[in-house]
C-alpha positions as a Markdown table, in Angstrom:
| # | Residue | x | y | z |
|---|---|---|---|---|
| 1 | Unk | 17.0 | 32.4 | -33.5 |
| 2 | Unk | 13.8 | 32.2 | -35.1 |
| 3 | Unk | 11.2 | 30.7 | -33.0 |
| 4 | Unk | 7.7 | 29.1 | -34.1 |
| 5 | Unk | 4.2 | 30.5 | -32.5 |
| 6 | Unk | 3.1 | 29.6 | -29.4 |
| 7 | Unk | 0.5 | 27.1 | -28.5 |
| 8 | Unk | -1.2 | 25.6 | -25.8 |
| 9 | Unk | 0.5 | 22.6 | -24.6 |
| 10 | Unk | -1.6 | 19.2 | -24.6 |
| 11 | Unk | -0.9 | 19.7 | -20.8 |
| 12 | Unk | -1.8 | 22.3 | -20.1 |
| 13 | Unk | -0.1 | 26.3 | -20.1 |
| 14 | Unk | 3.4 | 26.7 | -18.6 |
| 15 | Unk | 3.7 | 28.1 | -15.1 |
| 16 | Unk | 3.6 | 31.8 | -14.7 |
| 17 | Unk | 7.1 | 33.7 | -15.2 |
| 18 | Unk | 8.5 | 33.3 | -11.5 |
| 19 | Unk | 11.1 | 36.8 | -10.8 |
| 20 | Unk | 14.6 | 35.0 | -10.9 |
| 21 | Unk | 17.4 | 37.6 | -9.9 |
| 22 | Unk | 20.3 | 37.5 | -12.3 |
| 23 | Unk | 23.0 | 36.5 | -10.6 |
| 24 | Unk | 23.8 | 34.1 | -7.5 |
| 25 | Unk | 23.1 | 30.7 | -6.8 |
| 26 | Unk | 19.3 | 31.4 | -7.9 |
| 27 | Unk | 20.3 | 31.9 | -11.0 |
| 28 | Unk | 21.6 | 28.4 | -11.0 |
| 29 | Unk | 18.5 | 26.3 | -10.1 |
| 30 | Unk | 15.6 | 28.8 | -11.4 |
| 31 | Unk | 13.6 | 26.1 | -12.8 |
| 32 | Unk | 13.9 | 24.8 | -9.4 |
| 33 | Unk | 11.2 | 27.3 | -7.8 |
| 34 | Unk | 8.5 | 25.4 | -9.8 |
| 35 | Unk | 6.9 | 23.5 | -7.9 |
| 36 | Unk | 6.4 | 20.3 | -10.6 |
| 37 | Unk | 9.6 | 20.8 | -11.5 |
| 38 | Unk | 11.4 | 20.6 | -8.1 |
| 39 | Unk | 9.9 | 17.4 | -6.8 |
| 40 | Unk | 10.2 | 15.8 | -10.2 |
| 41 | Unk | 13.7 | 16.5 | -10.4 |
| 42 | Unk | 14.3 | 15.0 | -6.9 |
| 43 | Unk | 12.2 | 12.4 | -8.2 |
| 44 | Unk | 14.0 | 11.2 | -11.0 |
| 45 | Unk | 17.6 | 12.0 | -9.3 |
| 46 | Unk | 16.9 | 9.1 | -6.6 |
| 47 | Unk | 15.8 | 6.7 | -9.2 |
| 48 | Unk | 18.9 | 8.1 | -11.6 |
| 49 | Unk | 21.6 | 6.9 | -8.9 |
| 50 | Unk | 19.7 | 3.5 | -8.5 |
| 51 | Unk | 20.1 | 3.5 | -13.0 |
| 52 | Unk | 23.6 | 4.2 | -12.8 |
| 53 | Unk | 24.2 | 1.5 | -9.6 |
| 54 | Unk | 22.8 | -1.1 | -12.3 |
| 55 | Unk | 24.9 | -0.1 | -15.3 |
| 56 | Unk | 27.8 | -0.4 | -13.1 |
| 57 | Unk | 26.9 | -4.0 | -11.7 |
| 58 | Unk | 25.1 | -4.8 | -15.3 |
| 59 | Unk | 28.3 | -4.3 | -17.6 |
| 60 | Unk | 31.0 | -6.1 | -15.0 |
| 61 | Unk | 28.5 | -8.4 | -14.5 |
| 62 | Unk | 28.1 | -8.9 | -18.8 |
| 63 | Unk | 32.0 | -9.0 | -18.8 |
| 64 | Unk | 32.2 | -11.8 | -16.0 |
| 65 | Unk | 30.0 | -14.0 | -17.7 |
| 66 | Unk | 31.1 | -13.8 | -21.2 |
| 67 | Unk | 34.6 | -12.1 | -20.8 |
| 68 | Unk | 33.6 | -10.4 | -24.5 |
| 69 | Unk | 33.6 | -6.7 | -25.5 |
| 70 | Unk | 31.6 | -7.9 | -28.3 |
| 71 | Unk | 28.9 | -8.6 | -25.6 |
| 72 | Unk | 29.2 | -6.1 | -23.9 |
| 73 | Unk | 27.9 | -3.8 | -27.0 |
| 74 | Unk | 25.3 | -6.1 | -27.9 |
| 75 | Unk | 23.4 | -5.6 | -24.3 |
| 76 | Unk | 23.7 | -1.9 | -25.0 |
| 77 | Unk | 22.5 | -2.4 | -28.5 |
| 78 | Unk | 20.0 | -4.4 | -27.2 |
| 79 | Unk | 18.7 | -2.0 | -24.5 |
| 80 | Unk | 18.6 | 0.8 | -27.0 |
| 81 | Unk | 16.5 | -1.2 | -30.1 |
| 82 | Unk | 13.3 | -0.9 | -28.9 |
| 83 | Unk | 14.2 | 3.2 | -28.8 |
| 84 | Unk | 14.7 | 3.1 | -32.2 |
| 85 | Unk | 11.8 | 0.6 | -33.2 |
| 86 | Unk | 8.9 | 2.3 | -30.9 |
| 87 | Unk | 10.2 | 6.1 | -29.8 |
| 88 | Unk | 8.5 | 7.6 | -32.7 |
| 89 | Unk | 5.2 | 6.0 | -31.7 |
| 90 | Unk | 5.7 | 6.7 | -28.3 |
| 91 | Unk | 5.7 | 10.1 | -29.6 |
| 92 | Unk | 2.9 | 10.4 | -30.7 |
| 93 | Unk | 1.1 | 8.5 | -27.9 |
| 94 | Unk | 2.7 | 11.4 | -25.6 |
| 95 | Unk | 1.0 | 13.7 | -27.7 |
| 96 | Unk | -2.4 | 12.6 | -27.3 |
| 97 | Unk | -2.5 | 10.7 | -24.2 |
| 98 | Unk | -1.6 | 11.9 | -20.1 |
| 99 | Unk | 1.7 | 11.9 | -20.1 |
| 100 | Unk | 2.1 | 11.6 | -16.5 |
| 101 | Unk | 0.4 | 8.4 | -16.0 |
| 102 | Unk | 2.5 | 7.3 | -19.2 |
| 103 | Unk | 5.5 | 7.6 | -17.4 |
| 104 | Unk | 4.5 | 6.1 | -14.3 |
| 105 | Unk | 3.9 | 3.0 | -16.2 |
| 106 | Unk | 7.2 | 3.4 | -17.8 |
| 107 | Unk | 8.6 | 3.3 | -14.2 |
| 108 | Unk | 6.9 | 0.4 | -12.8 |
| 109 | Unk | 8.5 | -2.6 | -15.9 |
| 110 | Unk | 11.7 | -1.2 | -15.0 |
| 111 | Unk | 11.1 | -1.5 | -11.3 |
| 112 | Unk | 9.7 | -4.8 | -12.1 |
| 113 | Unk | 13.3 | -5.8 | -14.5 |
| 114 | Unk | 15.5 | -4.2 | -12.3 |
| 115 | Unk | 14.0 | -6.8 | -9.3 |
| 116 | Unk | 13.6 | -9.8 | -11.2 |
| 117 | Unk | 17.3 | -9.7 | -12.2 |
| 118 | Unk | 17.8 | -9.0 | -8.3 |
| 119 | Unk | 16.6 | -12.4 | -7.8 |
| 120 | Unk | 18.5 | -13.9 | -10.7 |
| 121 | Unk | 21.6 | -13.1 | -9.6 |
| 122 | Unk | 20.6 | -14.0 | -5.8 |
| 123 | Unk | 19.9 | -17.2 | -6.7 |
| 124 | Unk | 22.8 | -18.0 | -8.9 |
| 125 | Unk | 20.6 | -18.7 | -12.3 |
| 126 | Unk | 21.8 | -15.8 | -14.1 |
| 127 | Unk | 22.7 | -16.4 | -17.2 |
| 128 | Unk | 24.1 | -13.8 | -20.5 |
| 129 | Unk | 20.4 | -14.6 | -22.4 |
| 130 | Unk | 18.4 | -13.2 | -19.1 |
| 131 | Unk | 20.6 | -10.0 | -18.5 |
| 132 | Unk | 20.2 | -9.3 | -22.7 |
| 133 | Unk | 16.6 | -9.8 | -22.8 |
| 134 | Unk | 16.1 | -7.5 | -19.6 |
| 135 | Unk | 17.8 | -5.0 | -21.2 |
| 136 | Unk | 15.6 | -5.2 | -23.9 |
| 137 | Unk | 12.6 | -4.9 | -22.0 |
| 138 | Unk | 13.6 | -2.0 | -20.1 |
| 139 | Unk | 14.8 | -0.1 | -23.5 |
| 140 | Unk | 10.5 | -0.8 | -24.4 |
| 141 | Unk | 9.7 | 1.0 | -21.5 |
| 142 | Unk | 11.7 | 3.7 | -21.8 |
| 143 | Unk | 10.6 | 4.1 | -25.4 |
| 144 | Unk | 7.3 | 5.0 | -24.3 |
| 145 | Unk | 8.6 | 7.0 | -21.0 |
| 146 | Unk | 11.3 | 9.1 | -22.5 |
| 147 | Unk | 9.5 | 11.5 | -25.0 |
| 148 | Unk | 6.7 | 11.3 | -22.4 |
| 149 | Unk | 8.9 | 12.8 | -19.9 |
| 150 | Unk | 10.8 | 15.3 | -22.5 |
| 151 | Unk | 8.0 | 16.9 | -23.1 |
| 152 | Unk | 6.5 | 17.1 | -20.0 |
| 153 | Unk | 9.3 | 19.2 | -18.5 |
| 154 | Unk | 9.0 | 21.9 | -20.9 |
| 155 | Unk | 4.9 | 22.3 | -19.1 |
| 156 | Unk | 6.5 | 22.7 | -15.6 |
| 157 | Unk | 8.9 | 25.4 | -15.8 |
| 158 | Unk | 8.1 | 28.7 | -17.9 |
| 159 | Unk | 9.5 | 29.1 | -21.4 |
| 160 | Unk | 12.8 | 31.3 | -20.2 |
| 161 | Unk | 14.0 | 28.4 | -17.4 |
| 162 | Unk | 14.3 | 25.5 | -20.3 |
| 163 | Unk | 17.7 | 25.5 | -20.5 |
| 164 | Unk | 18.3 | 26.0 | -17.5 |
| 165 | Unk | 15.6 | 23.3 | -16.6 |
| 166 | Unk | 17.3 | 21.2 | -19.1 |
| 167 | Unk | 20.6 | 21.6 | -17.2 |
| 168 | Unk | 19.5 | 20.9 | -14.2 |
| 169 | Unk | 18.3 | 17.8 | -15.6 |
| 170 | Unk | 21.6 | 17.1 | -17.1 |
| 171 | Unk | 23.2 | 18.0 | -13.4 |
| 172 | Unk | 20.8 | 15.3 | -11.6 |
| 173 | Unk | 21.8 | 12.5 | -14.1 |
| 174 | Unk | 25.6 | 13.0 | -13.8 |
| 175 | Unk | 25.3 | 13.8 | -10.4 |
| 176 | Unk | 23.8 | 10.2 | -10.2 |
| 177 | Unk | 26.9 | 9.1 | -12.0 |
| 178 | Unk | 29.3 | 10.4 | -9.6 |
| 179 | Unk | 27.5 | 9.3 | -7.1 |
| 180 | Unk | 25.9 | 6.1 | -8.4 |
| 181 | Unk | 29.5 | 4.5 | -9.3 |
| 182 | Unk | 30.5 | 4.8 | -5.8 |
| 183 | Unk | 27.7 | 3.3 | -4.3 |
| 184 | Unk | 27.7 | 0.6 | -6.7 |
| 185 | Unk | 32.0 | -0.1 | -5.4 |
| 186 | Unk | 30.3 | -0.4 | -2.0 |
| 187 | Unk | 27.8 | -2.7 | -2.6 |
| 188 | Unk | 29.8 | -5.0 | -4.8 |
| 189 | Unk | 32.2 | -5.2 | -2.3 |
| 190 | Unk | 30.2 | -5.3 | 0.3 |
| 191 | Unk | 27.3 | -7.4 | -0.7 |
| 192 | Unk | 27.4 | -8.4 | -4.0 |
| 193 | Unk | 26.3 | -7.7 | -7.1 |
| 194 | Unk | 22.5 | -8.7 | -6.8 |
| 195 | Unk | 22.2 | -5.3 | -4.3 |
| 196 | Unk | 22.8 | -3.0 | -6.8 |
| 197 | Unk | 19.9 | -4.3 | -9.1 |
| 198 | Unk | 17.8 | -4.7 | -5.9 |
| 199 | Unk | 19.0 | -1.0 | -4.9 |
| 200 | Unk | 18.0 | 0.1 | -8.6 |
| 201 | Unk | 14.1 | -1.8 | -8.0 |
| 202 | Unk | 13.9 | 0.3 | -5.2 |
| 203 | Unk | 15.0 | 4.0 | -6.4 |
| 204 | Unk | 11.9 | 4.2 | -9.4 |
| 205 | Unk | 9.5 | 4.6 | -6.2 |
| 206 | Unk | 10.5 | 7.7 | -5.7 |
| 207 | Unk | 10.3 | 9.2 | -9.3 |
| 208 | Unk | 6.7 | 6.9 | -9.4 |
| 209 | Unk | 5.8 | 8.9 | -6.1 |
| 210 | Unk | 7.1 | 12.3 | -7.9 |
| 211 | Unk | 5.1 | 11.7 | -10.8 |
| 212 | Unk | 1.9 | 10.9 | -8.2 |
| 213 | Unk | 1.8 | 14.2 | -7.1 |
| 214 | Unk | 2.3 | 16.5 | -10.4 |
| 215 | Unk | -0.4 | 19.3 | -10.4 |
| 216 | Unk | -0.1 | 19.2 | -14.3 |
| 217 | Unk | -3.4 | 18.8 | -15.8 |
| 218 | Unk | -3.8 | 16.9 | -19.0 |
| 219 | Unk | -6.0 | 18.2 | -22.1 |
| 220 | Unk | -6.9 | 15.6 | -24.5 |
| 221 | Unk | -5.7 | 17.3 | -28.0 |
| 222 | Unk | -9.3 | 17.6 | -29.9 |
| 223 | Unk | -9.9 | 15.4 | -33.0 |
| 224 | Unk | -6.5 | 13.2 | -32.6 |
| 225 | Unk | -5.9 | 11.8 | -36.8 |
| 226 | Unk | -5.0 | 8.4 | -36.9 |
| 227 | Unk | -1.6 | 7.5 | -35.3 |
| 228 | Unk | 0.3 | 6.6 | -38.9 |
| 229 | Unk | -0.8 | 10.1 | -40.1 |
| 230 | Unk | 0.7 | 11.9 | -36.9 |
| 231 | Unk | 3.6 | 10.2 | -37.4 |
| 232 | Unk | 3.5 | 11.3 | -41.0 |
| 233 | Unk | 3.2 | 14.8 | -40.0 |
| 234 | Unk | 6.1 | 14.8 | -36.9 |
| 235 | Unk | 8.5 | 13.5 | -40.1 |
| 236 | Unk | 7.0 | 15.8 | -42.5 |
| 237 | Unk | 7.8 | 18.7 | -39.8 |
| 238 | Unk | 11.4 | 17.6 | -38.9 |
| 239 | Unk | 12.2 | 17.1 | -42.7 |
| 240 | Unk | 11.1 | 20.8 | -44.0 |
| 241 | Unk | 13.0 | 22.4 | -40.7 |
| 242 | Unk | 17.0 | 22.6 | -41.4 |
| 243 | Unk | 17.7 | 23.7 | -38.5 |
| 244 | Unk | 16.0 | 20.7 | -36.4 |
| 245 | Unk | 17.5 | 18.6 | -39.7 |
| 246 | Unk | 21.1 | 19.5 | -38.9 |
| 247 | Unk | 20.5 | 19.5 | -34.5 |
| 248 | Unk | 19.9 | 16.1 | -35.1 |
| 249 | Unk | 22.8 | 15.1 | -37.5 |
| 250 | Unk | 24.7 | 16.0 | -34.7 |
| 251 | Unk | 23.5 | 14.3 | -32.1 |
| 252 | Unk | 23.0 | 10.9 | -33.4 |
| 253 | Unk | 27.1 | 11.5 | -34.8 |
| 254 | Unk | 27.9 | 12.5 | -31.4 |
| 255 | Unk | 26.1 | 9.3 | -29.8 |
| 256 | Unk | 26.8 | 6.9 | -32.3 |
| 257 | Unk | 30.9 | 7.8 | -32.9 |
| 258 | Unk | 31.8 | 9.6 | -30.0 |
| 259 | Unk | 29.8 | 8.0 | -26.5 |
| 260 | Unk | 30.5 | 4.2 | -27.2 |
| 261 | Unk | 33.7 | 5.1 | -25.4 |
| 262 | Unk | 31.4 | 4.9 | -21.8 |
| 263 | Unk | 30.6 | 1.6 | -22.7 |
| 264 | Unk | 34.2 | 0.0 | -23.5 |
| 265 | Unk | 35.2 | 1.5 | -19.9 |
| 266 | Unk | 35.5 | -1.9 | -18.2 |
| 267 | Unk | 37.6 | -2.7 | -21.1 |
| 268 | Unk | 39.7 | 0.0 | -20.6 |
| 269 | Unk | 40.1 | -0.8 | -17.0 |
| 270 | Unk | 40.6 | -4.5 | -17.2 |
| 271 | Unk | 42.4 | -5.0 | -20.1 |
| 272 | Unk | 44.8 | -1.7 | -21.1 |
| 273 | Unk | 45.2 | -0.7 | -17.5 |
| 274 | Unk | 44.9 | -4.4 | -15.9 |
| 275 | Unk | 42.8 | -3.4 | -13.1 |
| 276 | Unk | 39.5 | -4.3 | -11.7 |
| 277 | Unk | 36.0 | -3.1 | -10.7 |
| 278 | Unk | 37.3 | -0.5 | -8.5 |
| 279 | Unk | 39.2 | 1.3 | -11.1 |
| 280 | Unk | 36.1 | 1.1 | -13.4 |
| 281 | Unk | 33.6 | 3.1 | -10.9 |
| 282 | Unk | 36.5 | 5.7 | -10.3 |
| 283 | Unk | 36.6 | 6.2 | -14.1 |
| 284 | Unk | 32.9 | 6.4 | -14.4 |
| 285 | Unk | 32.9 | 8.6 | -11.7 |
| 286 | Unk | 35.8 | 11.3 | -13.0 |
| 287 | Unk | 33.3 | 11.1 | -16.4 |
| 288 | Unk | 30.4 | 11.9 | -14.1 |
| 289 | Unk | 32.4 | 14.7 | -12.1 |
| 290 | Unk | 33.2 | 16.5 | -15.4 |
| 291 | Unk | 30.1 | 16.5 | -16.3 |
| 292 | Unk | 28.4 | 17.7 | -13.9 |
| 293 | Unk | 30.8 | 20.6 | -14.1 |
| 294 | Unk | 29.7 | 21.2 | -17.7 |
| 295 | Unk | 25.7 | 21.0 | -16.7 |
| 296 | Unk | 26.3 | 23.8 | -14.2 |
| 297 | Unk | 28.3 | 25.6 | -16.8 |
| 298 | Unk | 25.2 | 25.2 | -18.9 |
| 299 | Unk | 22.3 | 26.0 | -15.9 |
| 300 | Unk | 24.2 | 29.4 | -15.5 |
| 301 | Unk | 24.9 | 30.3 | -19.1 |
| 302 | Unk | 21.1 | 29.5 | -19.7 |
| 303 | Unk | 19.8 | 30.9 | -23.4 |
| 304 | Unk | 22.3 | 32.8 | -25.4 |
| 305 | Unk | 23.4 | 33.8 | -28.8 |
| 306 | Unk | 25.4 | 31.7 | -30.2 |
| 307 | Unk | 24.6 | 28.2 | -28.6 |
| 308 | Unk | 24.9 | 26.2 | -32.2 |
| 309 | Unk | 29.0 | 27.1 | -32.4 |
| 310 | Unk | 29.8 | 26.5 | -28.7 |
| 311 | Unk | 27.8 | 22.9 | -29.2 |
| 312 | Unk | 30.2 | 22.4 | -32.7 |
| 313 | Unk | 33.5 | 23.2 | -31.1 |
| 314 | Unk | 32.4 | 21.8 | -28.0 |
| 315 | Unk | 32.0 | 18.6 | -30.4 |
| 316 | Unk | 35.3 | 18.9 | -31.6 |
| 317 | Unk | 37.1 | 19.0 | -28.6 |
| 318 | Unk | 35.2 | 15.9 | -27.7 |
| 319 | Unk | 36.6 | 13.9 | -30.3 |
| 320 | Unk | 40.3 | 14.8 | -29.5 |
| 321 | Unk | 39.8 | 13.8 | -25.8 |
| 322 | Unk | 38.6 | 10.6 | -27.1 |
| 323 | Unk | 41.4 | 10.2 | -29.2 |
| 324 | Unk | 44.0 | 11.1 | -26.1 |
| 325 | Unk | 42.3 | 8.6 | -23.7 |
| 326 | Unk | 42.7 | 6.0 | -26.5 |
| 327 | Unk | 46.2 | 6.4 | -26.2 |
| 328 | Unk | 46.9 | 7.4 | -22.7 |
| 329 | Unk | 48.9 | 5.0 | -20.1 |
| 330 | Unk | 49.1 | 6.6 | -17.1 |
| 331 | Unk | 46.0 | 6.5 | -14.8 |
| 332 | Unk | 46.4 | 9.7 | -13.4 |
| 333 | Unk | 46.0 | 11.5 | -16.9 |
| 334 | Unk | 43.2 | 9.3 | -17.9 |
| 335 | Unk | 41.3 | 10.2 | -14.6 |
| 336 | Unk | 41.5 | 14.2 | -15.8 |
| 337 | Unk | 41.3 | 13.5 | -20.2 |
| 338 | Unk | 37.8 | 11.7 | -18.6 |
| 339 | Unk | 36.8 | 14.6 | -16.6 |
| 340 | Unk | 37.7 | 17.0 | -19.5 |
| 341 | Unk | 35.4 | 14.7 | -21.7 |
| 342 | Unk | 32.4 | 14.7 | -19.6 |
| 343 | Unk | 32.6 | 18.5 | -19.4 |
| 344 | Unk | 32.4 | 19.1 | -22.9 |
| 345 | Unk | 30.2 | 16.5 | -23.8 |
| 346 | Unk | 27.8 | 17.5 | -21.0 |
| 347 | Unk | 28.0 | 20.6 | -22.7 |
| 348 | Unk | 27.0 | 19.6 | -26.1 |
| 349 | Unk | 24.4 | 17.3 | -25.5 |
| 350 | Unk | 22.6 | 20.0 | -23.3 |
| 351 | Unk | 22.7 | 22.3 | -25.7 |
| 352 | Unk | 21.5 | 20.4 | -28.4 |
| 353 | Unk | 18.4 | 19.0 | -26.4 |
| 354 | Unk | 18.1 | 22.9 | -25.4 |
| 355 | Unk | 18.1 | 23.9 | -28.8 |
| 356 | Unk | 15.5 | 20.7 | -30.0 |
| 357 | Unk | 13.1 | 21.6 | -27.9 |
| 358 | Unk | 13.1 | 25.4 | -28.1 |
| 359 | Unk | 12.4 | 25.2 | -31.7 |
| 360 | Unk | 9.7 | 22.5 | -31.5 |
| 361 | Unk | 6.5 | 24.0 | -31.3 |
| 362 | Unk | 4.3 | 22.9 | -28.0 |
| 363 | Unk | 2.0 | 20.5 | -30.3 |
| 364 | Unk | 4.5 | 18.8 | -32.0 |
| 365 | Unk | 6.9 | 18.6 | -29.7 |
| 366 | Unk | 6.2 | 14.8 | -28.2 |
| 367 | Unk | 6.7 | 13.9 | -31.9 |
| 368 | Unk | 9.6 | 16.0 | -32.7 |
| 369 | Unk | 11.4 | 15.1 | -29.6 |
| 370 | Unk | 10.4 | 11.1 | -30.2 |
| 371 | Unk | 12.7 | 12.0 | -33.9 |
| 372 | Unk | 15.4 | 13.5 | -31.8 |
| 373 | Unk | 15.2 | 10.9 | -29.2 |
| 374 | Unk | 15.9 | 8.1 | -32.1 |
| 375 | Unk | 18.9 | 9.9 | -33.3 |
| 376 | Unk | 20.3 | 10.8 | -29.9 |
| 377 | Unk | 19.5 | 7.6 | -28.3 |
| 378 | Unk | 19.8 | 4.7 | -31.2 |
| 379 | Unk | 23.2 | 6.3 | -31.7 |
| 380 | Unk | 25.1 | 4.9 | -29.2 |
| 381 | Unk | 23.7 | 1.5 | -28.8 |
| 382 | Unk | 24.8 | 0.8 | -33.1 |
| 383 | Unk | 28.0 | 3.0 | -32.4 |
| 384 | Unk | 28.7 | 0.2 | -29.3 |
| 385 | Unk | 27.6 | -3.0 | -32.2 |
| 386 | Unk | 29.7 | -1.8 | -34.6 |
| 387 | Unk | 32.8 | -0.5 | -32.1 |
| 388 | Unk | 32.9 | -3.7 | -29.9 |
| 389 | Unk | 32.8 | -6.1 | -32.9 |
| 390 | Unk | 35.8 | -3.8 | -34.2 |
| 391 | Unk | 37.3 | -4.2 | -30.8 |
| 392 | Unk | 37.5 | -7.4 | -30.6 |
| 393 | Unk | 39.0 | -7.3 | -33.7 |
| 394 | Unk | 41.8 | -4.3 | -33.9 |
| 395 | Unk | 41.7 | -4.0 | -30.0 |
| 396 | Unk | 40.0 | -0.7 | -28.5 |
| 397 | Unk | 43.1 | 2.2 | -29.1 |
| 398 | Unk | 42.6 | 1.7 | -32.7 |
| 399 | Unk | 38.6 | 2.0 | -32.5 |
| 400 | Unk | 38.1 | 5.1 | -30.0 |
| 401 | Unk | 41.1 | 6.8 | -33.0 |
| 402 | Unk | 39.0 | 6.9 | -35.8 |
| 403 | Unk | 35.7 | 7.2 | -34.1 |
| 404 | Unk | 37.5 | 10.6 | -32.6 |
| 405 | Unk | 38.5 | 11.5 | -35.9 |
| 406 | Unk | 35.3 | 11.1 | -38.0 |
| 407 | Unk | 33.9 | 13.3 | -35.1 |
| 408 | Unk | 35.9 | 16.1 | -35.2 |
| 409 | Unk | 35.9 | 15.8 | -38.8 |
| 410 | Unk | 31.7 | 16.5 | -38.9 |
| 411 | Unk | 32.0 | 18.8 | -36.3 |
| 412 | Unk | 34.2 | 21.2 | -38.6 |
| 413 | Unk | 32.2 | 20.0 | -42.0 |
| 414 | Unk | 28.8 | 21.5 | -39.7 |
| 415 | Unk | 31.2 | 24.7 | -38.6 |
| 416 | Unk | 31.8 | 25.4 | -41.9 |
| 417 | Unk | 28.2 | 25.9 | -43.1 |
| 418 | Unk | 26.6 | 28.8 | -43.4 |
| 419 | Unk | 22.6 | 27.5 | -42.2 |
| 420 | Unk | 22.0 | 24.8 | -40.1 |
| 421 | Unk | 23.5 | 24.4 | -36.4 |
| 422 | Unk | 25.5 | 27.5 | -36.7 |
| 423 | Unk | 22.8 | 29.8 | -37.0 |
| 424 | Unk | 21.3 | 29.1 | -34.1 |
């Protein structure tokens, strides 16, 4: 794989090289002897279990008040539009402005909606309208926090831990999903529903208190060109790049066809299988549990030849597990299809963010990743529009079918090239 020339990071040069030995359980977590890197991670994977607590409570709480699949893709829709309207200026913003502090504002208006739909719920005042403007308001924040924070990482750890950085990454989120699901069973039957979004409130301290104590020094970029005209030139960048072209082809037809199946879950649960909340979280948490398998898979693979193929059959198989869970009814194979899912999905989408930012060069990247970011991100919230009014429609086997297919079916069409993913 070709890369582009080094610069100097607008925060600053990546750590030193730290001696990682080539095998053992080192070899696993090497991004994890820097410093930054470490406490950010355990930053973000206390505030990632409090996230997944919330979508948990959030979606059976969407579903109890309107009993409507078709709702329950608008509030993901909802929470992802302001991704697609404001990431690629959020881009360029992480380009020219501290990205730290950027992020720690991100934290605090989701601390702040996480709480206030704590006391919505406490109170019994909650209705559909306050849990779907919420969601929007959270989705602003993280489209100024997320290609803040994905191009931060790449200035903690040095250049030959990213994918492993990015797998460790991957391993905190969807060890938060295990993890988060659980909790989320406990509280709701425990006590209630308003806990887990009071729980959530509370977990973004400790990512806020991460982010407080960063030694990352930020360099203003000299001369920054008016923000239009960056943004010009991040597009201008993606659009002459095939490889970067095709990457994110991929992942925006991975998100948008193939991950609305994670949010038609409580559908799955409550209206195929008949069952309730419980059954739900263990679903979620089988996803979660398979891919945090694949992450590790990933953080010990680390850079190799070949990474564009594995992503593409990786994809492939994808589809087909969606397909089989569409169809399955027996709980027992659904738990392990799910599993088998998160694995390769896990797989592919850390290989493709690997792959993103390895080829974006260190003064584009907030703008390049901010491009990738809409694709991978604004994916599955339109995928979940147009699948849950579909569902409501044709009923939910029919749906995850040909969303599997069309998958697989640009999978092969992007295995059958000879430029693009495949070469890289």
């Amino acid at each position: 794989m070709s890369l582009p020339p080094p610069a100097t990071p607008p925060d600053g040069p990546p750590p030193a090289p730290v001696p990682v030995p080539s095998s053992g359980l080192r070899r696993l977590g090497a991004a994890l002897l820097s410093r930054d890197f470490r406490i950010l991670w355990l930053g973000a994977f206390t505030s990632t279990i409090g996230t997944w607590m919330q979508k948990i409570a959030q979606s059976w709480l969407v579903l109890s008040l309107t009993g409507s699949a078709w709702y329950l893709g608008l509030d993901s829709f909802l929470g992802e539009l302001p991704i697609l309207l404001f990431t690629l200026v959020g881009g360029v913003i992480a380009d020219r402005h501290n990205r730290r502090l950027l992020l720690i504002s991100s934290q605090v208006v989701q601390l702040s909606s996480a709480a206030l739909l704590a006391g919505l719920v406490w109170f019994d005042v909650v209705r559909i309208w306050h849990v779907l403007l919420l969601s929007c308001l959270t989705g602003l924040a993280q489209a100024f926090g997320g290609p803040a924070y994905q191009s931060l990482v790449p200035s903690l750890v040095p250049k030959q831990d990213l994918p492993n950085a990015i797998a460790l990454n991957s391993i905190q989120f969807n060890l938060s999903r295990v993890i988060g699901p659980v909790l989320a069973g406990l509280a709701l039957a425990s006590v209630g529903i308003a806990a887990c979004f009071g729980l959530n409130a509370l977990s973004f301290l400790a990512v806020i208190a991460a982010l407080s104590i960063l030694r990352v020094p930020h360099v203003r970029p000299p001369s920054p060109k008016p923000m239009l005209t960056e943004m010009q030139g991040g597009l201008r960048y993606v659009r002459n790049d095939p490889t970067l072209v095709s990457l994110i082809i991929v992942a925006a037809a991975s998100t948008f066809l193939g991950l609305p199946m994670q949010t038609f879950l409580p559908v799955l649960a409550q209206q195929v299988f008949g069952e309730g909340v419980d059954t739900y979280s263990r679903m979620m948490s089988f996803s979660g549990a398979g891919a945090v398998t694949g992450a590790l898979v990933v953080a010990w693979l680390g850079r190799f030849d070949g990474m564009g193929r594995v992503l593409l059959v990786l994809q492939a198989v994808f589809s087909l597990l969606v397909i089989a869970i569409a169809w399955s009814r027996s709980m027992p194979l659904t738990y392990m299809l799910l599993f088998a899912a998160g694995v390769s999905t896990i797989i592919t989408t850390s290989l493709v963010t690997s792959l993103v930012q390895l080829v974006a060069p260190d003064h584009m990247r907030g703008r390049v990743l901010s491009i990738y970011m809409v694709a991978f991100r604004g994916g599955m919230p339109l995928g979940s529009l147009v699948s849950g009014a579909l569902v409501s429609r044709v009923g939910l086997p029919l749906v995850l079918t040909v969303n599997g297919a069309l998958l697989c079916l640009a999978a092969m069409y992007f295995l059958t090239r000879k430029e693009g993913v495949v070469r890289v």
